[in-house]
C-alpha positions in Angstrom: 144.3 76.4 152.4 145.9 79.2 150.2 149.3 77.4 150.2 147.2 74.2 148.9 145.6 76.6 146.0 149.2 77.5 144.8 150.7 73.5 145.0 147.3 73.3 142.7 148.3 76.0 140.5 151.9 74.9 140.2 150.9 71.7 139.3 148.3 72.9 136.4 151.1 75.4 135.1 153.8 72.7 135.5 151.5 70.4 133.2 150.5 73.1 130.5 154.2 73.6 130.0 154.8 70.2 129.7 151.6 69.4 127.0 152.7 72.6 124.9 154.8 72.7 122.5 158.3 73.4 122.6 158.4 75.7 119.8 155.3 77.7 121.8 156.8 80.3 123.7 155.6 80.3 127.6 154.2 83.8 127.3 152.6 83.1 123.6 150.8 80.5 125.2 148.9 82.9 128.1 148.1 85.2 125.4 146.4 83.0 122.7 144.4 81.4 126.1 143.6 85.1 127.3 142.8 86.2 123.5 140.5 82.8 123.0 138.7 83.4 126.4 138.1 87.1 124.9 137.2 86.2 121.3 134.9 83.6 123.4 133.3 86.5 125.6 132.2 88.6 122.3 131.4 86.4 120.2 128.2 86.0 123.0 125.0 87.0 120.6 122.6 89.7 122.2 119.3 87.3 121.0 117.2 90.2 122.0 118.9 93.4 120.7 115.5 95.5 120.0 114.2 94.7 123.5 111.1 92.9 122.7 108.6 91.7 124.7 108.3 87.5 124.9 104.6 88.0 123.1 106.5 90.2 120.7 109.2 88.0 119.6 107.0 85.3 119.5 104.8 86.8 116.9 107.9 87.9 114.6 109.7 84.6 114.6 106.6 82.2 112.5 108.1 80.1 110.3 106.3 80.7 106.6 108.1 77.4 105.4 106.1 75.7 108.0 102.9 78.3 108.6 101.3 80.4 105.9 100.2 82.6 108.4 103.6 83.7 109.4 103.4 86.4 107.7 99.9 87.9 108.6 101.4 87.2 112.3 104.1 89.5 111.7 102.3 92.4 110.3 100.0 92.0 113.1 102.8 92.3 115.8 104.1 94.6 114.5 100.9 96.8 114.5 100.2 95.8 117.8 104.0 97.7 118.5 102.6 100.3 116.9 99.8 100.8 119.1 101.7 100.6 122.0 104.0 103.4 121.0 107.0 101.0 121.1 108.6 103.4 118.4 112.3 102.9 119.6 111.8 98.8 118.9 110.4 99.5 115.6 113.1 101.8 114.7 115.3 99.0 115.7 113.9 95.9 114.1 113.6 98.3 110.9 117.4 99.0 110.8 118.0 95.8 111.1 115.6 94.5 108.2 116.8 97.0 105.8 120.4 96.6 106.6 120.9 93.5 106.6 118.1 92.8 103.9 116.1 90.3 105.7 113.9 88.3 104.2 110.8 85.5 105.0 111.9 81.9 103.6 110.4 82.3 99.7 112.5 85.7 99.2 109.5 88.2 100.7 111.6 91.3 102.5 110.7 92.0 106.0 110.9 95.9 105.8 108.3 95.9 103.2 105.9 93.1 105.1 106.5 95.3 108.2 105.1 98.8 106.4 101.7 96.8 106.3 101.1 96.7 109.6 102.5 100.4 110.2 99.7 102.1 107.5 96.9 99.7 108.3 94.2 101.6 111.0 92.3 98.5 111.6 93.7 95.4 110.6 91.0 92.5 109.9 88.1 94.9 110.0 86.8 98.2 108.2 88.7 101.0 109.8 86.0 104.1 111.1 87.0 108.1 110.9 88.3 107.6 114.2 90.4 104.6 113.7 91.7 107.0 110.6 92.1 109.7 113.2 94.0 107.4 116.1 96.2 106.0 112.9 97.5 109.2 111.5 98.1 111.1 115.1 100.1 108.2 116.1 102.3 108.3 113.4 102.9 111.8 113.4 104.1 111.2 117.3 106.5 108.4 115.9 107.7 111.3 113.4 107.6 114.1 116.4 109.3 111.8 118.5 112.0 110.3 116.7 112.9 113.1 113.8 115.6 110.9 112.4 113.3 107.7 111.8 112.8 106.9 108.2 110.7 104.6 108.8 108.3 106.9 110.6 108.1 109.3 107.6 107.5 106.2 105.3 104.8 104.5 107.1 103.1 108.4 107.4 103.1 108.7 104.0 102.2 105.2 102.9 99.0 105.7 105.5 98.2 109.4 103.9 98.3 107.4 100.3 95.9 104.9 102.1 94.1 107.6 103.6 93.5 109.2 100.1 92.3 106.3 98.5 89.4 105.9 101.5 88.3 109.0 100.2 87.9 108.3 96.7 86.4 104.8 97.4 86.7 101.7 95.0 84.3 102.6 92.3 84.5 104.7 89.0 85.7 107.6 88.9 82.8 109.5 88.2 81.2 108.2 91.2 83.2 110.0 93.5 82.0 113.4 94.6 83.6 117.1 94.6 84.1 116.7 98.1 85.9 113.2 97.6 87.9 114.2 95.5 89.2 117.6 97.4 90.1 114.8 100.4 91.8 112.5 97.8 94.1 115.1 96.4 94.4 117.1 99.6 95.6 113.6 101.6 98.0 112.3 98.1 99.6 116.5 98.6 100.1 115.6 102.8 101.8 112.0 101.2 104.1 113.7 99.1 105.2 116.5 101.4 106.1 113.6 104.1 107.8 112.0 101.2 110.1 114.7 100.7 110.6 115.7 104.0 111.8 111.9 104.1 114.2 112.2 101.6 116.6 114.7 103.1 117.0 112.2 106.0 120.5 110.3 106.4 118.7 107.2 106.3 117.2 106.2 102.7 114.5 103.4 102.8 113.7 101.3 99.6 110.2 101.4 100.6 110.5 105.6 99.8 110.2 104.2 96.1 107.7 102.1 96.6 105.0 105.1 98.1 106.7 107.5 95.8 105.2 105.2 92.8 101.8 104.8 94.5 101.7 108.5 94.5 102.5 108.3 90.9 99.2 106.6 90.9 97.5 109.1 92.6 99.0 112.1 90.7 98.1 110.3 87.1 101.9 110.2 85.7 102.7 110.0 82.3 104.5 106.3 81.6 108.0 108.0 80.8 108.2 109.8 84.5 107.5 107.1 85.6 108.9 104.7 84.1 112.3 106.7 85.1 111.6 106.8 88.8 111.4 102.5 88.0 114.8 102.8 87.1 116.0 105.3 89.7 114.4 102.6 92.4 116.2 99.9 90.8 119.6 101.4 91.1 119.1 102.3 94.3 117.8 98.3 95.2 118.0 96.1 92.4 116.4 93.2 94.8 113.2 94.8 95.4 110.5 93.8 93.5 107.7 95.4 94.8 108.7 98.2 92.6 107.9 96.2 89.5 105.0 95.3 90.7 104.0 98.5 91.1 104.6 99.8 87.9 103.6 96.7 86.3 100.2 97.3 87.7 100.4 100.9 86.4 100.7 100.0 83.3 97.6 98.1 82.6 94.9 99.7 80.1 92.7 100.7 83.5 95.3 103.1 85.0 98.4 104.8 82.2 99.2 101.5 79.8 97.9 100.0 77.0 97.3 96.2 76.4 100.1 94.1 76.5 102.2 97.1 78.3 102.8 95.2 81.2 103.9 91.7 80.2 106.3 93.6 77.5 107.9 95.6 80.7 108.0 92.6 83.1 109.8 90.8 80.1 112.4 93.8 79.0 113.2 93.8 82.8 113.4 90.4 83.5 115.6 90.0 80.2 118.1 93.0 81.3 118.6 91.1 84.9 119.0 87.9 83.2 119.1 84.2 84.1 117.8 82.8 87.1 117.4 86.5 88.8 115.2 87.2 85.9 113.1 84.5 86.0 112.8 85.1 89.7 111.9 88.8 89.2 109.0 87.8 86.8 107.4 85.3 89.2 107.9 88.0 92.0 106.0 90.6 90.1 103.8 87.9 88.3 102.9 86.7 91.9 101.0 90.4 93.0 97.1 90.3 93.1 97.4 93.4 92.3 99.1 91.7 88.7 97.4 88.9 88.0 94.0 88.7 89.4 91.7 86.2 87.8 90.1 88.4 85.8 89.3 88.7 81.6 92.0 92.2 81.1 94.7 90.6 83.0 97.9 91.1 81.1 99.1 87.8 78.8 102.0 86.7 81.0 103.9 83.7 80.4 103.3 80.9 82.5 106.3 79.1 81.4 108.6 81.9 82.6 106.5 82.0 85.5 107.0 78.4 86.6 111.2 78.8 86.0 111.0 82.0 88.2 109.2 80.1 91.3 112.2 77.4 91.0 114.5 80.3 91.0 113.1 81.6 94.2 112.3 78.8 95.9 116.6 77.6 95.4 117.8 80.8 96.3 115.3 81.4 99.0 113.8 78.0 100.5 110.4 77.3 100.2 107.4 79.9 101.1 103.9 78.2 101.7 102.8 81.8 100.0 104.6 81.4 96.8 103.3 77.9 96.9 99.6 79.3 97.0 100.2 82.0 94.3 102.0 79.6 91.8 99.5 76.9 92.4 96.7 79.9 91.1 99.2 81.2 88.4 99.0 77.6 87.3 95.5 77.9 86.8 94.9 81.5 85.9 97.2 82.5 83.3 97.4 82.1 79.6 98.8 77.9 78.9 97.3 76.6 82.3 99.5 73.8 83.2 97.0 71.2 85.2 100.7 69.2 86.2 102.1 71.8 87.8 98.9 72.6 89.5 98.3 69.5 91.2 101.3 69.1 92.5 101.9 72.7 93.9 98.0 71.9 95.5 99.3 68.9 97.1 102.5 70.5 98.6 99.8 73.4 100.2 98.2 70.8 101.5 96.1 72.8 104.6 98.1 75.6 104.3 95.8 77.4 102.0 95.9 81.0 101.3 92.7 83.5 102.2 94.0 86.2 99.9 94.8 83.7 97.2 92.1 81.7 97.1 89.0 83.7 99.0 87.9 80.7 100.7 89.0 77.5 102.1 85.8 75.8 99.6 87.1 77.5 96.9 90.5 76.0 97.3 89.5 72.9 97.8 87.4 72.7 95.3 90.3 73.4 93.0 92.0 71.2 94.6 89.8 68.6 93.7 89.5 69.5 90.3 93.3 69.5 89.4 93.2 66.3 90.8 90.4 64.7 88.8 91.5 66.1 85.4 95.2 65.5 85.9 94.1 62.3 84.3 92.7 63.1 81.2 95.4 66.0 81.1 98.5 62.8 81.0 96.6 61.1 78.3 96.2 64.0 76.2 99.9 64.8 76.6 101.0 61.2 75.7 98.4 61.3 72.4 100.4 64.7 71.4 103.6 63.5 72.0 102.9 60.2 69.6 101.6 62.3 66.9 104.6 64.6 67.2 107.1 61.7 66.8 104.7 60.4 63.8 105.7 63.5 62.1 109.4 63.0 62.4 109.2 60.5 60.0 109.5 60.3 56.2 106.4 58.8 55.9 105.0 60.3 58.8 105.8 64.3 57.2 103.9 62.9 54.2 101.0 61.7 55.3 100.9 65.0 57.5 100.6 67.1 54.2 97.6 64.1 52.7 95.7 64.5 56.2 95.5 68.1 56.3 94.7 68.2 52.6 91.7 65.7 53.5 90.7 67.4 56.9 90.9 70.7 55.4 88.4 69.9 52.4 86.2 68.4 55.0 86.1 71.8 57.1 85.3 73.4 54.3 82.2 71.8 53.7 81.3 71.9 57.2 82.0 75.9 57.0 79.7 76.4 53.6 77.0 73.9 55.2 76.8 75.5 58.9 79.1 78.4 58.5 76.3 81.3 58.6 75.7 81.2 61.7 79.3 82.0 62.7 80.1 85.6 63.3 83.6 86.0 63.8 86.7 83.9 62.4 89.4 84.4 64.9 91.3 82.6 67.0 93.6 79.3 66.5 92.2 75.8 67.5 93.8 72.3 67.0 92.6 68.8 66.4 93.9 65.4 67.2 92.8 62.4 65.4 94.0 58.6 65.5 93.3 57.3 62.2 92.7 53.4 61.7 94.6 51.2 59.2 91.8 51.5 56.4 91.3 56.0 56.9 88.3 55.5 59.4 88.1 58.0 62.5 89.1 56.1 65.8 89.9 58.9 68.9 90.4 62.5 69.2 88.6 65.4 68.7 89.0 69.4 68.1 89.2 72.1 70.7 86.8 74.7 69.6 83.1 74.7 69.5 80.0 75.7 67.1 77.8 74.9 64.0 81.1 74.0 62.2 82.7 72.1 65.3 79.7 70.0 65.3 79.5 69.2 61.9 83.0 67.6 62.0 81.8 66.3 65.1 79.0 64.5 63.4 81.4 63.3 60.5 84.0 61.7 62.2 81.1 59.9 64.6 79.8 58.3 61.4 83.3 57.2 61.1 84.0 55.5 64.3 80.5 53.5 64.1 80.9 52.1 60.8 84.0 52.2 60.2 84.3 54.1 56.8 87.2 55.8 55.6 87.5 59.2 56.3 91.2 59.8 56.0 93.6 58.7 53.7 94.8 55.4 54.9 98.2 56.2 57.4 101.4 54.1 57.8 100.1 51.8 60.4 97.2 51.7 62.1 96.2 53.4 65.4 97.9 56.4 64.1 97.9 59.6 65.9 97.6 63.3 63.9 97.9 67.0 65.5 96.7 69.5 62.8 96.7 73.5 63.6 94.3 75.6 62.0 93.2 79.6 62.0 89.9 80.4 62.1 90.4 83.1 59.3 91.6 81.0 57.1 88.5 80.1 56.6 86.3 83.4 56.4 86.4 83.6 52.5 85.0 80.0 52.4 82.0 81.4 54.4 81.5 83.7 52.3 81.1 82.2 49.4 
């Protein structure tokens, strides 16, 4: 038998030799087979480095290209870890987020999506005193039990900043009693001591930054300090946005800004990254609730720079069913709504609609719907404005400009001295479109404003259309289309004549 074995072995060296080449040394070839068998053996992935459970890989492993719950899955595993006191796996899949900065299709970083489910004493319910109680004497285990974990001290002090805020409660500040503000201050002061004690560890998180500008918040900084720890963050992580958004949120009139504070800081930043990473920084900050959120002293952002960000992001980091919910509300909720750009971000959600986006799955479909049904009209406005803009490139097109305004004007003039006392303020810019016939009558169009004055052109150019007359000068052909801007204060002195 063995004597067999060696024949066999003979025979396989003989015919090695034979197929090598004769410029490859005999003893170079064993050693580039022994040093590709080895290369071979270590290059063997560990696909379960942290130790996690099957239910616990599972849940950090959704897809957010494919499941806009992928997210909410891994925050909930993560506090489910938590809970179970798995503190040496969370140290691990931390490390490995932050070091190797590892983020959810659409650009979202896992460290900071992990910190929610680390501060959170009761996720999908109102958390009691006890749950408060459970939450902040497990963390301090985490801390007492792993000294070194930076992580620890950050989710301690992101849940003491939480903590705080449960104390002062959501309304007005001078709703909130002595005794609620003594637990707000008390809780901010046990956020900022962890804080420190964090920062003197050999591992540095950029989520520090992040809690160290909530409890900027907290502590009522003036915009210059903070405005300095912003740029401290961003040398430290120029990638992580969730500092802008953060400050961005700060400096709205309700907390240390003034008006139009915010959009001038997202734009100074975004313009000092530059390019695409700019853009993409603006969406990323634009993209917070906590930035935009529906409501009438949200900041004046602009949507155009908003829809060049989301393209930025979604080519450098694949597509993210949550940006796709947030940019499909941007569409709709900020200053220029582009009804486009909305339907088609709507029909790419399809199903996968956002709770904290939208509120409700009747809400978003009813949006849905809408986009749909005025896309339409929206198309045939645009064409109308693109046909009077190339009328206006024209020699006789730029002249008959300057004779239409002169006419329109002298007819809003008499509208304002006939119905204009009834108008109390004369702000704001509006714009009408108008397709004249061949003979100066009013065809199609109309003006986008309202009141007495509105509806005393309105009334005019009806007349018009049903009999025909001349209203305008005659234009170069017929069926030919007009955009005139106006300003409403313009027009003040007239009224009050």
């Amino acid at each position: 038998m063995i004597s067999r074995l060696i024949s066999k072995f003979r025979f396989v060296f003989h015919t090695l030799i034979s197929s090598a080449s004769a410029a490859v040394p005999i003893a170079g070839l064993f050693l580039a087979s022994a040093t590709a068998f080895a290369a071979t053996a270590e290059a063997a992935p560990n696909l379960n480095p942290c130790s996690l459970s099957e239910d616990e890989a599972g849940g950090l492993s959704s897809d957010l290209s494919s499941d806009v719950n992928a997210v909410q899955a891994y925050i909930d595993s993560i506090s489910a870890m938590l809970h179970k006191e798995r503190f040496e796996q969370l140290d691990c899949l931390a490390d490995r987020a932050r070091s190797n900065k590892e983020r959810f299709p659409g650009g979202m970083w896992k460290i900071h999506e992990m910190y929610k489910g680390l501060y959170d004493p009761a996720p999908d319910k109102h958390a009691t005193e006890n749950d408060w109680h459970d939450l902040m004497q497990l963390l301090q285990r985490w801390v007492e039990t792993r000294p070194q974990s930076a992580t620890a001290r950050v989710a301690l002090a992101s849940a003491w900043i939480e903590y705080a805020g449960e104390a002062r409660g959501t309304g007005y500040s001078n709703t909130v009693s002595a005794s609620g503000w003594k637990l707000y201050e008390d809780r901010t002061a046990q956020a900022e001591k962890t804080l420190q004690q964090a920062a003197t560890l050999k591992v540095r998180c950029p989520e520090w930054y992040v809690v160290m500008l909530n409890l900027a918040q907290n502590q009522s900084w003036e915009v210059k300090r903070l405005l300095a720890l912003f740029d401290e963050a961003l040398a430290f992580e120029p990638g992580y946005y969730y500092y802008g958004r953060a400050v961005a949120m700060l400096l709205e009139p309700k907390w240390s800004g003034e008006v139009g504070d915010t959009a001038k800081f997202m734009e100074k930043v975004a313009d000092q990254m530059g390019g695409e990473k700019g853009d993409a920084f603006y969406f990323q900050v634009a993209s917070s609730k906590d930035v935009i959120c529906g409501c009438e002293d949200q900041p004046q952002l602009s949507l155009e720079r908003i829809e060049r960000g989301y393209l930025a992001v979604e080519k450098e980091y694949g597509v993210s069913l949550l940006n796709l919910n947030r940019l499909g509300y941007l569409t709709l909720h900020v200053g220029g709504t582009d009804v486009a750009l909305a339907d088609k971000t709507l029909q790419r959600i399809g199903a996968q609609w956002d709770k904290a986006t939208w509120g409700s799955q009747k809400a978003f479909e009813q949006t849905k719907s809408w986009a749909s049904q005025v896309l339409p009209m929206v198309l045939a406005n645009k064409a109308k404005e693109e046909q009077a803009q190339a009328n206006s490139q024209t020699p006789e097109g730029a002249r008959y400009h300057v004779a239409f305004e002169k006419s329109y004007r002298e007819m809003l003039r008499d509208c304002v001295q006939s119905d204009g006392a009834a108008v109390s303020s004369w702000q704001g810019k509006f714009e009408t479109l108008a397709r004249v016939g061949a003979n100066g009558s009013f065809e199609d169009g109309g003006i986008n404003s309202m009141g007495p004055v509105v509806q005393c052109i309105y009334q005019k150019m009806r007349s018009s259309l049903e009999d025909k007359s001349p209203l305008f000068p005659a234009p170069p052909k017929g069926s030919y289309w007009v955009r005139i801007d106006f300003d409403w204060s313009e027009l003040a002195p007239t009224a009050q004549r």
